[in-house]
PLY file of the C-alpha trace (Angstrom):
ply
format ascii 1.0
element vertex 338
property float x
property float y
property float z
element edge 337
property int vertex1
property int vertex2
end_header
155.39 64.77 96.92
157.73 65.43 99.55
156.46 65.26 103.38
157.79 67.59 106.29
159.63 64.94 107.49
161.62 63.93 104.66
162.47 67.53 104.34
164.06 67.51 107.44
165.91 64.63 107.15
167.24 66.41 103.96
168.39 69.39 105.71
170.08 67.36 107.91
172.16 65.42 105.20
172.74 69.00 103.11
175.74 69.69 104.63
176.95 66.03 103.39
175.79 66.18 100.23
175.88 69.63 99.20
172.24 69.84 98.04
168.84 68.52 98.91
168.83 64.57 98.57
165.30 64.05 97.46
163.96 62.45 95.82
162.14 64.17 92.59
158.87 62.14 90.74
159.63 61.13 87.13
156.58 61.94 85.57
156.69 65.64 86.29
157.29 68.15 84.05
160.70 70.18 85.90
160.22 72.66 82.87
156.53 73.67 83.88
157.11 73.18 87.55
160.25 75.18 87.47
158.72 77.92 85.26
155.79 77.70 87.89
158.17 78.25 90.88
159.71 81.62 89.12
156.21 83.22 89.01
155.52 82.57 92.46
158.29 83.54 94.17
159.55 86.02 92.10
162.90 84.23 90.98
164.92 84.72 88.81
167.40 81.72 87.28
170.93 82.82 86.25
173.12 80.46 84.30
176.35 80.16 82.97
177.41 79.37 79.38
178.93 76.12 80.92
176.05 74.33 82.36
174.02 71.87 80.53
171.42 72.58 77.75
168.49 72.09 79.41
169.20 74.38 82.33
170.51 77.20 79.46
167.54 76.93 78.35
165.41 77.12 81.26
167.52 80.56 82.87
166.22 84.12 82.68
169.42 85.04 81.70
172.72 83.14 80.75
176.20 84.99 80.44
179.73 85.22 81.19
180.83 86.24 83.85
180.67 89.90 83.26
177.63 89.78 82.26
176.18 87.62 85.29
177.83 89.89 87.50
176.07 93.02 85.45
172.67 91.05 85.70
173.40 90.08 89.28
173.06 93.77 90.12
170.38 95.03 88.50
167.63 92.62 88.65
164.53 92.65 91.23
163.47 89.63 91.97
163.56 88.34 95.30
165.18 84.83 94.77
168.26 84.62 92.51
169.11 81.34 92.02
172.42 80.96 90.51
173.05 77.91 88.19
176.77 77.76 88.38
179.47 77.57 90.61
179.98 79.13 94.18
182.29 81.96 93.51
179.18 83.14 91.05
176.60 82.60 93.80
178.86 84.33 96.21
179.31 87.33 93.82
175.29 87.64 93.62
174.70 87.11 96.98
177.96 90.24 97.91
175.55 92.51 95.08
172.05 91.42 96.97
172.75 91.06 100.64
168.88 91.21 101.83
168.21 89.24 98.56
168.09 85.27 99.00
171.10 83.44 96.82
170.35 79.85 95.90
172.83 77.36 94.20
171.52 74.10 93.48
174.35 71.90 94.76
176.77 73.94 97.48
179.37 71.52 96.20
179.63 72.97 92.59
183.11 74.79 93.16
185.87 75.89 90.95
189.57 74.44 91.04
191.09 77.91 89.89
189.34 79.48 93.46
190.86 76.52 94.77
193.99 77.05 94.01
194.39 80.61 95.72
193.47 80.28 99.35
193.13 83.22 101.32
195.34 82.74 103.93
198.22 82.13 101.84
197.81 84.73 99.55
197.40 87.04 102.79
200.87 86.30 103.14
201.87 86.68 99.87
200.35 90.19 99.28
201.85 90.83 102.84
205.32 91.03 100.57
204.63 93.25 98.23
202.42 96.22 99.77
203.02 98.63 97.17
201.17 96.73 94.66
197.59 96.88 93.78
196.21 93.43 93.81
193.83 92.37 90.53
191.58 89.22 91.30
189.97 87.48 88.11
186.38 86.79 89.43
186.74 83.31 90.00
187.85 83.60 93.01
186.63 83.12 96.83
184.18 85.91 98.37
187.11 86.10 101.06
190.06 86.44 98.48
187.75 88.98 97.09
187.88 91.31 100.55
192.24 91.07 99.74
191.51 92.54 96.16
191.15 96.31 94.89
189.26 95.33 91.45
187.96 92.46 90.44
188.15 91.54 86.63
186.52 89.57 84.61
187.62 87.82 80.95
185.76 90.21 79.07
187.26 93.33 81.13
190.62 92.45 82.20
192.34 93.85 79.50
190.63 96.92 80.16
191.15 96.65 84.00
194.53 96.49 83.64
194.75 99.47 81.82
193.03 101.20 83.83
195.45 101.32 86.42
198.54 103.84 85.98
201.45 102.40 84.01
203.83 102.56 86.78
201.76 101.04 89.12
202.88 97.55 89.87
199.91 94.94 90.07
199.68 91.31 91.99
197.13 89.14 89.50
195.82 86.27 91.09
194.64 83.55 90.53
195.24 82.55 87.33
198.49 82.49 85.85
197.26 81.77 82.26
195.55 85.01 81.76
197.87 86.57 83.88
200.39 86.06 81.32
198.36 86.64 78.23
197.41 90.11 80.01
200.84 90.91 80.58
201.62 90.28 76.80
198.69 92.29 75.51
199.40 95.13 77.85
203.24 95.17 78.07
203.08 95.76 81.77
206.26 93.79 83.12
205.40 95.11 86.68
202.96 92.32 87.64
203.47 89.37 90.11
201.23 86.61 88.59
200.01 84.01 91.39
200.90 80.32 90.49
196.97 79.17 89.89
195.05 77.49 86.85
191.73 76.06 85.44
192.02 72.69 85.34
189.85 72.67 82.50
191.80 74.89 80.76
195.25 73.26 81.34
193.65 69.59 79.79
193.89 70.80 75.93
196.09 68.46 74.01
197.86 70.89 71.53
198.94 67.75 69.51
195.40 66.48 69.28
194.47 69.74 68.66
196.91 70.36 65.86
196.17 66.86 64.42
192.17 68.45 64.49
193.34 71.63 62.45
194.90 69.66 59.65
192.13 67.40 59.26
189.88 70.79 59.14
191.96 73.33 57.68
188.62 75.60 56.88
188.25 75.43 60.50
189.15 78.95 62.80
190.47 77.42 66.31
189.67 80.20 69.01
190.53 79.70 72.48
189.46 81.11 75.94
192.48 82.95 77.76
192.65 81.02 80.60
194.04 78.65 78.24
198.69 78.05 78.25
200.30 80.03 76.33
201.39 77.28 73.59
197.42 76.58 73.17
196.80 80.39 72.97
199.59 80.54 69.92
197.75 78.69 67.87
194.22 80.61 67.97
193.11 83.29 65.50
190.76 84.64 68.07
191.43 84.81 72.24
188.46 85.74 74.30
185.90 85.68 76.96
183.06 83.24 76.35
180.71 85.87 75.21
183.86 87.46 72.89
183.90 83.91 71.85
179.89 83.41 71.09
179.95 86.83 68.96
182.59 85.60 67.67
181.64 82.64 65.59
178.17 84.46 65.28
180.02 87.18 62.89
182.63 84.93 61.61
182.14 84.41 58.08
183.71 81.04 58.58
181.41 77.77 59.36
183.58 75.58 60.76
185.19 76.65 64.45
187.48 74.49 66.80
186.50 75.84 70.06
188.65 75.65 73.47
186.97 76.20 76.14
184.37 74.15 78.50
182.18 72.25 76.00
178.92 73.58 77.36
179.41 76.77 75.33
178.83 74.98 72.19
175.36 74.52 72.82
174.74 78.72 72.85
176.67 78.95 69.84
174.75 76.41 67.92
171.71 77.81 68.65
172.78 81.34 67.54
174.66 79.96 64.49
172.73 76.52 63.43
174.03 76.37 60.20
177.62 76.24 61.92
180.50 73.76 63.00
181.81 73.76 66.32
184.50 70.99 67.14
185.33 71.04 71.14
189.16 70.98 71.34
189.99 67.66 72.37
191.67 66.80 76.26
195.05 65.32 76.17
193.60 61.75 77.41
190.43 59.77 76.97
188.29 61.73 79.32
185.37 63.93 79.21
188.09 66.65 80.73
186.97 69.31 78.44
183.44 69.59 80.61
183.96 71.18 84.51
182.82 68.41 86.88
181.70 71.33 89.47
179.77 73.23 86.39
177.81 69.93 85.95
176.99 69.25 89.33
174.13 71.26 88.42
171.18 69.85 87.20
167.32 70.21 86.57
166.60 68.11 89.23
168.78 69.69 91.80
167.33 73.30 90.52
163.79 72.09 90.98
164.37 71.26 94.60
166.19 74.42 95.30
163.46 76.39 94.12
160.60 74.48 95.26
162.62 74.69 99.17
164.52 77.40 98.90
167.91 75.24 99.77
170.69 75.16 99.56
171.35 79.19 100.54
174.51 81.10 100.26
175.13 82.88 103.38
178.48 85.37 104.06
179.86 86.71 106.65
178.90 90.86 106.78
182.13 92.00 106.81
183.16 89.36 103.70
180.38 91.20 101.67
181.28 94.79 102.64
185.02 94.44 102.34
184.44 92.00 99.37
181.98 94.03 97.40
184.19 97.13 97.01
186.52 95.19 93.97
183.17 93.92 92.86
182.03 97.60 92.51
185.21 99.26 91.48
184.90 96.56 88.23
181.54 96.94 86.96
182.18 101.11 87.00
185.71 100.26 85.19
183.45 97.90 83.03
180.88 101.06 82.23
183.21 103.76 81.52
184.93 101.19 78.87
181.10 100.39 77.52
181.82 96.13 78.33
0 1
1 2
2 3
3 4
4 5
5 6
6 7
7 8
8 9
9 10
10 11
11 12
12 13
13 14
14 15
15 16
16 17
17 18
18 19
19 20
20 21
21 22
22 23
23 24
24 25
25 26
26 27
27 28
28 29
29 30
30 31
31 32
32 33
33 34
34 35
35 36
36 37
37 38
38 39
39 40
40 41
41 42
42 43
43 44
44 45
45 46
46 47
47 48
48 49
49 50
50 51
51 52
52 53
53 54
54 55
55 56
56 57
57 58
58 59
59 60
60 61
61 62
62 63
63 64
64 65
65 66
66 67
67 68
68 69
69 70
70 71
71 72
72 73
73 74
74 75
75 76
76 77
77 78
78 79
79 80
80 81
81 82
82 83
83 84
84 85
85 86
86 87
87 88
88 89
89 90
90 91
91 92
92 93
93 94
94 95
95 96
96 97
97 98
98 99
99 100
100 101
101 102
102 103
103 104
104 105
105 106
106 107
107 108
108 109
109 110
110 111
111 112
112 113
113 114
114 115
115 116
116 117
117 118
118 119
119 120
120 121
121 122
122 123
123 124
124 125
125 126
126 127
127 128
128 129
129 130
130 131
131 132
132 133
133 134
134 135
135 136
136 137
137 138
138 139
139 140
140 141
141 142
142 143
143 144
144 145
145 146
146 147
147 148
148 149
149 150
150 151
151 152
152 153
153 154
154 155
155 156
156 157
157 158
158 159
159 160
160 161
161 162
162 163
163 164
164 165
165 166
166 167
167 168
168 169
169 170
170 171
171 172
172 173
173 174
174 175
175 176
176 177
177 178
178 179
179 180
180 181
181 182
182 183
183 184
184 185
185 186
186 187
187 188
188 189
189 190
190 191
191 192
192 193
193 194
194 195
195 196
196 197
197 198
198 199
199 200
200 201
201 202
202 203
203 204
204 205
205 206
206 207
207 208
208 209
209 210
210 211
211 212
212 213
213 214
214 215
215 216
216 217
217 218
218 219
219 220
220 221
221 222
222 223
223 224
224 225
225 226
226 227
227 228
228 229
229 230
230 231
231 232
232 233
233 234
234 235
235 236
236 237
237 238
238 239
239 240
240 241
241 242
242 243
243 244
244 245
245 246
246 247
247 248
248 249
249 250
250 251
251 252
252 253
253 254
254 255
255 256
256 257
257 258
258 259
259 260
260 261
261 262
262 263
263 264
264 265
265 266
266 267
267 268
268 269
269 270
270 271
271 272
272 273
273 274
274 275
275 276
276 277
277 278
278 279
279 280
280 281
281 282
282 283
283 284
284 285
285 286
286 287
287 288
288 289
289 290
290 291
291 292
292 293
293 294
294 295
295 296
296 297
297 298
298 299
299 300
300 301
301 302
302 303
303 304
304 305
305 306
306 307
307 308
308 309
309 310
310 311
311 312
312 313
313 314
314 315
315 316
316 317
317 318
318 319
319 320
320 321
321 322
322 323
323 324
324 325
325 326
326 327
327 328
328 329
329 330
330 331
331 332
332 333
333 334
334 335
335 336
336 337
């Protein structure tokens, strides 16, 4: 049991740690007590397809981004608590403003945001003011407030032709499905910021070719934010939903899958009687998992429910200049029936 004054020494250290350092009793059941917590405070528990199993399991809801986004809107529970990282939370919190956002470990970021700050790309937009600026999702609340639509995965392709033809378009952040969207679309009038997933950017494609011989019954399909000599080699490119329907129709049974590993766990539930291989890194590490997805755990969710901590909190004028791209992608989204 936690006292009042351990709590407050906790909330002291948050900012340190980047979630509540308590610490939770063994013998409890986090499954019942979490379940428990939902009822009573009307939460609701949104997860990603990359965090582990147990908190998949656990969520009201677990998506893409899209589709997070999409759920993010519409639901009515008083508490969302967002198992993922802090772009996510940030996106709920811009969609719920009098609605409290919770995200288990503050800490749980995302190297592609990382890699577009928004003072620098301030400057670089500042260049080209003609163009209309396209932000994949993953992506800082503030970059968000620079942006005219946001996209996701799932919708970019459909974002991008959305806009007119002669348009010219800035995409940022990531340049890997920056470029895959300019091939699939043919526009040649978009500036493509210099960021990646490093996730993404850790697939071997010798390892991985080495994988496809020794399974040749095996389909290899590949996320987009994923270089272009990965992408090459995959029958099927898509979001991680597009990917989970995917193998789910496939009449193959054997799929080599790159993207983070903790979508394999959806897809073998929905297809037991599948294969799925995670595409191996190009070293001995465990690169193919997001260290910020997996900051996350049950333990860390318990305590944010049980205290309400950590809490997202945004500026106003982040969420009302910020939530206009947000918007102007989930009516693009609707129209196109994503």
């Amino acid at each position: 049991m936690t006292t009042a004054s351990q709590l407050e020494l906790a909330k002291r250290d948050l900012n340190k740690h980047g979630f509540l350092p308590l610490e939770v009793d063994p013998t409890i059941d986090l499954v019942a007590e979490i379940n428990r917590l939902k009822k009573e405070k009307n939460a609701v528990i949104l997860a990603h397809y990359y965090q582990e199993s147990e908190i998949q399991d656990i969520a009201d809801y677990i998506g893409d981004s899209l589709g997070l986004s999409q759920e993010a809107a519409r639901t009515d529970a008083d508490i969302i608590v967002f198992a993922g990282v802090h772009f996510m939370a940030e996106t709920a919190k811009m969609l719920n403003p009098q609605k409290k956002v919770l995200l288990p470990d503050l800490k749980a970021g995302c190297s592609l945001s990382d890699s577009c700050p928004p003072a620098v790309f301030r400057k670089y937009k500042e260049k080209y003011p003609d163009h209309v600026v396209v932000s994949y999702i993953n992506c800082s609340a503030e970059l968000k407030t620079l942006t005219d639509i946001c996209c996701t995965s799932t919708n970019a392709e459909a974002i991008i032709r959305s806009i007119p033809e002669d348009q010219p378009i800035i995409f940022a952040p990531d340049r890997n499905l920056g470029a895959y969207l300019q091939k699939i679309t043919g526009r040649e009038n978009m500036k493509i910021w210099n960021g990646a997933c490093m996730v993404h950017e850790i697939f071997s494609h010798e390892k991985i070719t080495k994988l496809m011989l020794k399974h040749p019954e095996a389909d290899f399909i590949a996320h987009p934010e994923c270089e272009a000599h990965i992408l090459e080699k995959a029958v099927y490119i898509g979001s991680t939903s597009g990917m989970i329907r995917y193998t789910e129709e496939s009449e193959k049974d054997t799929f080599i899958v790159a993207t983070e590993a903790g979508i394999l766990h959806e897809m073998q539930k929905r297809s037991p009687n599948k294969i799925f291989i995670p595409a191996p890194p190009n070293n001995t590490c465990a690169c193919n998992e997001c260290p910020h997805m997996k900051r996350n755990t049950m333990e860390k969710l318990y305590l944010a429910m049980e205290h309400e901590l950590p809490e997202i909190h945004l500026e106003d004028w982040i969420i009302k200049e910020g939530v206009k791209s947000i918007d102007k992608m989930l009516d693009v989204s609707a129209k196109a029936g994503l």
